[in-house]
NURO-514797 format. One record per residue: x, y, z of N, C-alpha, C in turn; residue in one letter. Coordinates in nm, 4 decimals, decimal comma, always signed. Example, Ala and Ser with C-alpha at 12.3 -4.5 7.8 and 13.67 -1.06 7.14 Angstrom:
2
<kolmar n_X="+1,3190" n_Y="-0,5690" n_Z="+0,7800" ca_X="+1,2300" ca_Y="-0,4500" ca_Z="+0,7800" c_X="+1,3200" c_Y="-0,3300" c_Z="+0,7800" res="A"/>
<kolmar n_X="+1,2850" n_Y="-0,2250" n_Z="+0,7080" ca_X="+1,3670" ca_Y="-0,1060" ca_Z="+0,7140" c_X="+1,2900" c_Y="+0,0030" c_Z="+0,7870" res="S"/>
This chain:
77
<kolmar n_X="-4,5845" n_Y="+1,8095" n_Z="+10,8318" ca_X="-4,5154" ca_Y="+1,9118" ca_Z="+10,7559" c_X="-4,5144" c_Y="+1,8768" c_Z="+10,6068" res="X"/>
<kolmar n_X="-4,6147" n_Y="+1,8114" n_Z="+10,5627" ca_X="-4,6345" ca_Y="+1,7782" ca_Z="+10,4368" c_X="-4,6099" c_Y="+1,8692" c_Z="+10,2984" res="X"/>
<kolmar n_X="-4,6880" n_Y="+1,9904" n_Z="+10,3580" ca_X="-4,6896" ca_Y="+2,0688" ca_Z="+10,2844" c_X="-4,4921" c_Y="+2,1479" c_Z="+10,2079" res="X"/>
<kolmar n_X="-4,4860" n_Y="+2,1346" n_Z="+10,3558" ca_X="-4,3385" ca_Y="+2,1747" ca_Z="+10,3205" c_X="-4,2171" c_Y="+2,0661" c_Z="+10,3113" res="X"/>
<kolmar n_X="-4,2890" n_Y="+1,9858" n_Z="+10,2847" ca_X="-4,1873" ca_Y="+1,8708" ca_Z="+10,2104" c_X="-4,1225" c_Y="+1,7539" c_Z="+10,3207" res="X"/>
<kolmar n_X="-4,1908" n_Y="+1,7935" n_Z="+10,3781" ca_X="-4,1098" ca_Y="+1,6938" ca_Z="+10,5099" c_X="-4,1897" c_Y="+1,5834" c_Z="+10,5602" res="X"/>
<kolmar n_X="-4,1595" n_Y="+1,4734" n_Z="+10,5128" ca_X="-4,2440" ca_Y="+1,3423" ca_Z="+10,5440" c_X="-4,2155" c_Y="+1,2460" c_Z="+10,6502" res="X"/>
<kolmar n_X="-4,2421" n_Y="+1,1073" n_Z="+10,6630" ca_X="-4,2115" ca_Y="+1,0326" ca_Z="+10,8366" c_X="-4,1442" c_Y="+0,9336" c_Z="+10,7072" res="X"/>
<kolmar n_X="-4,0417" n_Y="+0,8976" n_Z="+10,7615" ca_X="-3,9515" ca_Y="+0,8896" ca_Z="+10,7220" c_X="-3,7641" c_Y="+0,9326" c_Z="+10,6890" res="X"/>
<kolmar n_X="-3,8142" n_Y="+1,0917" n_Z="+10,6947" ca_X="-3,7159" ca_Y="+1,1699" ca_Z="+10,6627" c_X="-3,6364" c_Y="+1,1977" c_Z="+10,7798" res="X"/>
<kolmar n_X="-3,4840" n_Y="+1,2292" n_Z="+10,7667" ca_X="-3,3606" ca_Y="+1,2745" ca_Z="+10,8504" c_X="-3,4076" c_Y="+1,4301" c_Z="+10,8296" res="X"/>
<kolmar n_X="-3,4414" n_Y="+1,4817" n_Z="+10,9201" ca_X="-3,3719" ca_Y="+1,6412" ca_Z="+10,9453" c_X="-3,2798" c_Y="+1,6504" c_Z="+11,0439" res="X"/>
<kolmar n_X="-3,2213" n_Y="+1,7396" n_Z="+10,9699" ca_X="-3,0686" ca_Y="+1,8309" ca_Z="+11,0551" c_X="-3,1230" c_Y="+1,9303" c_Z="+11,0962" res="X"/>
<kolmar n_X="-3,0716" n_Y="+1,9529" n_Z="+11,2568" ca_X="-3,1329" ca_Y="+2,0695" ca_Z="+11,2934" c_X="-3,0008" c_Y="+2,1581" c_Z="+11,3611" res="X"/>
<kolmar n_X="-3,0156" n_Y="+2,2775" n_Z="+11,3495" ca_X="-2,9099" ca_Y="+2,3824" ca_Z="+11,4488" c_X="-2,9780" c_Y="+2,4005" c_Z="+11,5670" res="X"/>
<kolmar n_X="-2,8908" n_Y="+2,3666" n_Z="+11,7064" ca_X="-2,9422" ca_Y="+2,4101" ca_Z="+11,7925" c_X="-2,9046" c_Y="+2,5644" c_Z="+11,8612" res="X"/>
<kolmar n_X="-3,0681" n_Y="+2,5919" n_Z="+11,8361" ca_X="-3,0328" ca_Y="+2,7436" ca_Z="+11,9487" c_X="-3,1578" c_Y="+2,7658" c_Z="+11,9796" res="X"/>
<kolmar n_X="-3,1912" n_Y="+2,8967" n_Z="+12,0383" ca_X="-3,3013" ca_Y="+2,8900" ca_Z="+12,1151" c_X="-3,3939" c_Y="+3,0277" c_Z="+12,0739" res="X"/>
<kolmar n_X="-3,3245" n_Y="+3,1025" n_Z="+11,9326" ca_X="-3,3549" ca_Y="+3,2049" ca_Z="+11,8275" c_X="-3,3876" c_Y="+3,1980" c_Z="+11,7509" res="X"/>
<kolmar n_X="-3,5286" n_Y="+3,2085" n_Z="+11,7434" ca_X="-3,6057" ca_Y="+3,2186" ca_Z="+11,5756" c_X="-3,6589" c_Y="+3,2868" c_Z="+11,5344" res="X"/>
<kolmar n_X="-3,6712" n_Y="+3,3656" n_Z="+11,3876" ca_X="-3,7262" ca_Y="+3,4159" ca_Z="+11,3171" c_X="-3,8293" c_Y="+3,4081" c_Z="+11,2249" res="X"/>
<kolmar n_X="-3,9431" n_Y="+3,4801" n_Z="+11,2620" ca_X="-4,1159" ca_Y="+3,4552" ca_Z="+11,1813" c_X="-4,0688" c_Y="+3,3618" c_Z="+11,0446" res="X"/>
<kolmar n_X="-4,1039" n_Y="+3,2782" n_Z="+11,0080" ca_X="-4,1225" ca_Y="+3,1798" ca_Z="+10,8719" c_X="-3,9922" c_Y="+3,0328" c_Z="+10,9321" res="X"/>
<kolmar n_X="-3,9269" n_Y="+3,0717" n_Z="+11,0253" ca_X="-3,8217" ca_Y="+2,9593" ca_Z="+11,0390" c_X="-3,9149" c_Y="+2,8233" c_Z="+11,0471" res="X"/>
<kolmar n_X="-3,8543" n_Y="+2,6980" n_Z="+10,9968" ca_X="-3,9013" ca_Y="+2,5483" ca_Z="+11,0891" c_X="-3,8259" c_Y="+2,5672" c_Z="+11,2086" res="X"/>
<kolmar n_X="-3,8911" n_Y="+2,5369" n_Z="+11,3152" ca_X="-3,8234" ca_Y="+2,4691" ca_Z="+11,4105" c_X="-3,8543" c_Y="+2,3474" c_Z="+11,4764" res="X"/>
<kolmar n_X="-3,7598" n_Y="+2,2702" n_Z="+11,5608" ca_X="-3,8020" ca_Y="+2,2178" ca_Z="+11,6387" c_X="-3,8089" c_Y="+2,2807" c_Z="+11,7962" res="X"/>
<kolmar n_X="-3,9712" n_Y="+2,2733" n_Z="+11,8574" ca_X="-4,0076" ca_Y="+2,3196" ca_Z="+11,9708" c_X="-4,0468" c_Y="+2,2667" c_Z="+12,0622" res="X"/>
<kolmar n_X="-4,0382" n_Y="+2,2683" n_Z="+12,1910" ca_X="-4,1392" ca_Y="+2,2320" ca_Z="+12,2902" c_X="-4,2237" c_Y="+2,3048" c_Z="+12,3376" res="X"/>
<kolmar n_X="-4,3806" n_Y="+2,2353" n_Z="+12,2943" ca_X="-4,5082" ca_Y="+2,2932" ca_Z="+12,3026" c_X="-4,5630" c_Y="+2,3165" c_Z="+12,4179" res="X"/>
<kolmar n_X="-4,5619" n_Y="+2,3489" n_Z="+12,5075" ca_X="-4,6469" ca_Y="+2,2945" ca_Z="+12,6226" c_X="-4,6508" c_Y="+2,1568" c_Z="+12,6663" res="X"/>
<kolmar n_X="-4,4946" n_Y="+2,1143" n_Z="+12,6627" ca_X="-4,4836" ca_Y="+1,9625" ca_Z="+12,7242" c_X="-4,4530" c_Y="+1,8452" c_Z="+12,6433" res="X"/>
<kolmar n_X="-4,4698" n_Y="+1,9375" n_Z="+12,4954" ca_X="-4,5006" ca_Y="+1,8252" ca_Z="+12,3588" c_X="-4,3996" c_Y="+1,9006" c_Z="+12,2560" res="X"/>
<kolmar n_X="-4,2938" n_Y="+1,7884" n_Z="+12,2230" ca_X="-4,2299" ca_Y="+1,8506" ca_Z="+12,0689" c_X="-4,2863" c_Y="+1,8376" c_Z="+11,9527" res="X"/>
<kolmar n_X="-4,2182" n_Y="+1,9045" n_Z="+11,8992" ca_X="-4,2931" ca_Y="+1,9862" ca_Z="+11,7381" c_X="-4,2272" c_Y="+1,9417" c_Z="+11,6453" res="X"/>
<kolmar n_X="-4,2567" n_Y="+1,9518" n_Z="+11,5154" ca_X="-4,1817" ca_Y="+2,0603" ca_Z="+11,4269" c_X="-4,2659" c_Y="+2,1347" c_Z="+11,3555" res="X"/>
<kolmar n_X="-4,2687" n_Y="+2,2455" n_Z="+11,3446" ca_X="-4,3387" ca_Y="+2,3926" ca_Z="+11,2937" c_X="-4,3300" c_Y="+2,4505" c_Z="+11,2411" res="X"/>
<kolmar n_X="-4,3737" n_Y="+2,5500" n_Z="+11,1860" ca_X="-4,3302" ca_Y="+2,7193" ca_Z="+11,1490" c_X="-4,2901" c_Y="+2,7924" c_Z="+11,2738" res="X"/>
<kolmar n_X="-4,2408" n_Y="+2,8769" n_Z="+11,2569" ca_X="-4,2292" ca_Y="+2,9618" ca_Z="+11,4055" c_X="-4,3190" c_Y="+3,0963" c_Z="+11,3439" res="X"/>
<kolmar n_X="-4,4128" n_Y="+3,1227" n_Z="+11,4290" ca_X="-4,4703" ca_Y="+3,2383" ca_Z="+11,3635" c_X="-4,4538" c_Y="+3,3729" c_Z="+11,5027" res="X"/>
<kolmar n_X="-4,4140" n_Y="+3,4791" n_Z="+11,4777" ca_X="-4,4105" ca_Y="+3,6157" ca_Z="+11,5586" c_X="-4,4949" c_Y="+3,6988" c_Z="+11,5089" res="X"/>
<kolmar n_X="-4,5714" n_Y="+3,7989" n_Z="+11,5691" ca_X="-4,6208" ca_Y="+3,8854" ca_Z="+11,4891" c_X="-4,6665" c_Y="+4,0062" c_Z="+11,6646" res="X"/>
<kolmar n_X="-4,5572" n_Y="+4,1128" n_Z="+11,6775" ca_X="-4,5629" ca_Y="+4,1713" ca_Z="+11,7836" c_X="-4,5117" c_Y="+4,0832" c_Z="+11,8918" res="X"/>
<kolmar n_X="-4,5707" n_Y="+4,0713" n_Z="+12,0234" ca_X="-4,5213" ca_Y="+4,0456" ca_Z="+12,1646" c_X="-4,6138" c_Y="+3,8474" c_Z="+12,1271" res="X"/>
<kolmar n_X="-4,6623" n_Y="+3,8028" n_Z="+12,0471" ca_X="-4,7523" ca_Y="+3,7257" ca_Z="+12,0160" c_X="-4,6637" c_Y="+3,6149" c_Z="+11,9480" res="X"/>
<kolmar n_X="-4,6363" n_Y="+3,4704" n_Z="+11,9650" ca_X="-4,5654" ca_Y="+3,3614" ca_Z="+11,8918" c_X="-4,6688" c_Y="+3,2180" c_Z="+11,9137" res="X"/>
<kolmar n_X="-4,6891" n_Y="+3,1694" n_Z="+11,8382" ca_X="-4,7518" ca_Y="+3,0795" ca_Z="+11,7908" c_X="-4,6974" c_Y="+2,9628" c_Z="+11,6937" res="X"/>
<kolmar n_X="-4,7131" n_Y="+2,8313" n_Z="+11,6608" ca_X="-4,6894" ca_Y="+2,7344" ca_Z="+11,5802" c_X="-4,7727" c_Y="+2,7266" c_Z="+11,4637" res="X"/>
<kolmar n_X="-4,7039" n_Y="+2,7025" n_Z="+11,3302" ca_X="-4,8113" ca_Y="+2,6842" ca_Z="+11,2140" c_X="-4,7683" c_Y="+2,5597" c_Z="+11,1548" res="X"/>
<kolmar n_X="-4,8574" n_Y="+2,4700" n_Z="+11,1462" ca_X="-4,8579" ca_Y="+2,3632" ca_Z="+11,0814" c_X="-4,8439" c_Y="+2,3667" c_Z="+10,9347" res="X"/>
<kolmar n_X="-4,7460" n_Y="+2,2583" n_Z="+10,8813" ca_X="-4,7367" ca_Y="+2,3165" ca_Z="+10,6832" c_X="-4,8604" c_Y="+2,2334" c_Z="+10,6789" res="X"/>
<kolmar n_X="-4,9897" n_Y="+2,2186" n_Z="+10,7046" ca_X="-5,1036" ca_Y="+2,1350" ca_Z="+10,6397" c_X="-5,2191" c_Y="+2,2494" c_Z="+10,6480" res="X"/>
<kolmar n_X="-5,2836" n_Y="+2,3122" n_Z="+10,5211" ca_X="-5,3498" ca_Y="+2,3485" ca_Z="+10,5346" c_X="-5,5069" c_Y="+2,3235" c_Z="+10,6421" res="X"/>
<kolmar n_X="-5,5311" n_Y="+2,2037" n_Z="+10,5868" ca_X="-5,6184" ca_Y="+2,1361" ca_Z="+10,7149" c_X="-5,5803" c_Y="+2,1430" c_Z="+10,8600" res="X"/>
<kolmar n_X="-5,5363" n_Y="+2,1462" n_Z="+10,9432" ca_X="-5,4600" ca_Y="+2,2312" ca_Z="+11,0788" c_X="-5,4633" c_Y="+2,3839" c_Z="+11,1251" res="X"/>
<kolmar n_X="-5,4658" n_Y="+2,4097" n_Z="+11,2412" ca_X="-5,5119" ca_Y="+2,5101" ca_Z="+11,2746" c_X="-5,3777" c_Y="+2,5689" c_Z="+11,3685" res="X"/>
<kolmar n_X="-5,3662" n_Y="+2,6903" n_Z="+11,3505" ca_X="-5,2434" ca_Y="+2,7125" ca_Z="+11,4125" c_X="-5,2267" c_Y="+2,7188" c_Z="+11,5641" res="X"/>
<kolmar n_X="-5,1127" n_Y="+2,6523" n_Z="+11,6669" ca_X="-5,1292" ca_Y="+2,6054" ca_Z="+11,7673" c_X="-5,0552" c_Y="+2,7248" c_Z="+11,8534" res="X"/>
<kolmar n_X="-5,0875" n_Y="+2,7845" n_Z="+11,9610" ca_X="-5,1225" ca_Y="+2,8701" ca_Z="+12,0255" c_X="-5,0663" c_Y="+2,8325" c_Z="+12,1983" res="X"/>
<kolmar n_X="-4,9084" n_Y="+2,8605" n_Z="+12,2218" ca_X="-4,9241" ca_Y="+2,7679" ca_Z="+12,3447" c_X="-4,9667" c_Y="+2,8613" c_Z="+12,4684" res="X"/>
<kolmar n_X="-4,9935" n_Y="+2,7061" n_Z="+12,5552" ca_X="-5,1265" ca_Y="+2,7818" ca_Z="+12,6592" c_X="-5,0397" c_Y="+2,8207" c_Z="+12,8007" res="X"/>
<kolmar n_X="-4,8533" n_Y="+2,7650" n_Z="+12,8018" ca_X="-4,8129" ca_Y="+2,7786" ca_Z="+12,9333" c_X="-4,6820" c_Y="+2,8091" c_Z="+12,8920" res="X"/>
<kolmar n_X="-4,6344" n_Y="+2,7328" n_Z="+12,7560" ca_X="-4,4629" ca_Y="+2,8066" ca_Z="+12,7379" c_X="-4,4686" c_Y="+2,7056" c_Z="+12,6234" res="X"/>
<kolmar n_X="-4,3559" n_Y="+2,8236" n_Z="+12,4988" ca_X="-4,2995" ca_Y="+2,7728" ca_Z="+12,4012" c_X="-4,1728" c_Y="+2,7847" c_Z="+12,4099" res="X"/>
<kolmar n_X="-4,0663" n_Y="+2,6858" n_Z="+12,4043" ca_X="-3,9191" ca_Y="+2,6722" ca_Z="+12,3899" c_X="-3,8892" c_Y="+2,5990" c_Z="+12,2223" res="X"/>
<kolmar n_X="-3,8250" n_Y="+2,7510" n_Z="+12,1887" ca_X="-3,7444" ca_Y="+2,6556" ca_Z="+12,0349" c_X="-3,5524" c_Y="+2,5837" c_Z="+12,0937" res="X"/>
<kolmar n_X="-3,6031" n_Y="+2,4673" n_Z="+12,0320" ca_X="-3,4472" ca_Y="+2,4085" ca_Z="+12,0574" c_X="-3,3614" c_Y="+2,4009" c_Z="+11,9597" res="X"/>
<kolmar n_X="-3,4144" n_Y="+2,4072" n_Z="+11,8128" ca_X="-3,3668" ca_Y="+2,4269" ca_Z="+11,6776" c_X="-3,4480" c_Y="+2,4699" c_Z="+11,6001" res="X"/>
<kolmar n_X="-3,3493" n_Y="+2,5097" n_Z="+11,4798" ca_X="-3,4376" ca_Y="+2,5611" ca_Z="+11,3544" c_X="-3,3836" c_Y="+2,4448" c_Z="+11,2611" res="X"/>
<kolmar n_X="-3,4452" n_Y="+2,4328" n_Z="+11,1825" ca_X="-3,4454" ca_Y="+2,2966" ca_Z="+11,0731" c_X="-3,3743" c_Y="+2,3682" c_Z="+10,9280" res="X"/>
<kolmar n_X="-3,2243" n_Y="+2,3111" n_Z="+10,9039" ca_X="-3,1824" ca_Y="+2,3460" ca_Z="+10,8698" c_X="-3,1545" c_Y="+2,2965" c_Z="+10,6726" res="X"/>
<kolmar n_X="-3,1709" n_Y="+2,1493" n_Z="+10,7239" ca_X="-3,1762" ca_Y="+2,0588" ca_Z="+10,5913" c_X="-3,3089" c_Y="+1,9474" c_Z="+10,6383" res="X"/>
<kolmar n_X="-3,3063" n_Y="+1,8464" n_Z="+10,4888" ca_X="-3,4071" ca_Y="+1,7819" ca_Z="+10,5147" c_X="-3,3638" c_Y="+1,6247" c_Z="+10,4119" res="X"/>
<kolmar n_X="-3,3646" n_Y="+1,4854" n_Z="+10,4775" ca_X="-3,3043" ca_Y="+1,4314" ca_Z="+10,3741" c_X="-3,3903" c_Y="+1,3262" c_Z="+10,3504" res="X"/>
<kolmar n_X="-3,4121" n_Y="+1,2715" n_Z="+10,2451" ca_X="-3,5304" ca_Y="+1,1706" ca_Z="+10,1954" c_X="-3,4767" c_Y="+1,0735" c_Z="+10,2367" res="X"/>
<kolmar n_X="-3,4817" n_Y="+0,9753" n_Z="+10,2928" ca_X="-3,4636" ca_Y="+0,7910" ca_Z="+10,2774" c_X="-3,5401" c_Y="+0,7106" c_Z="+10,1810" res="X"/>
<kolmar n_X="-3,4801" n_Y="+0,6370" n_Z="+10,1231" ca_X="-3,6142" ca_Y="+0,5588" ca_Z="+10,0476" c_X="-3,5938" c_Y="+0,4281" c_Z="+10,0640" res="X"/>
């Protein structure tokens, strides 16, 4: 999530619920695998977008569950 500012290292705070809206971060379970993402909707259609341009947007193949949306983000140094 580089792009959007979020590095390994960092504390995110997340709200848990299981409601998201097209552009939210969330944290998800991918098909077996947690995330953190974009949440993208567009019609009956939801998908994951990576903030790295280089990445391709991930498409799940059996079930997507959001458990939070990412609410803050805190640097450590």
């Amino acid at each position: 999530m580089v792009e959007a500012h979020i590095v390994p290292g960092d504390l995110v705070i997340a709200e848990r619920t299981a409601k998201a809206k097209d552009g939210d971060i969330v944290v998800a379970d991918l098909d077996g695998e947690w995330s953190i993402k974009y949440f993208r909707k567009s019609g009956d259609r939801t998908w994951l977008e990576p903030a790295n341009k280089k990445l391709q947007p991930i498409y799940p193949t059996a079930e997507l569950k959001i458990a939070a949306i990412v609410r803050s983000v805190i640097r450590k140094y």
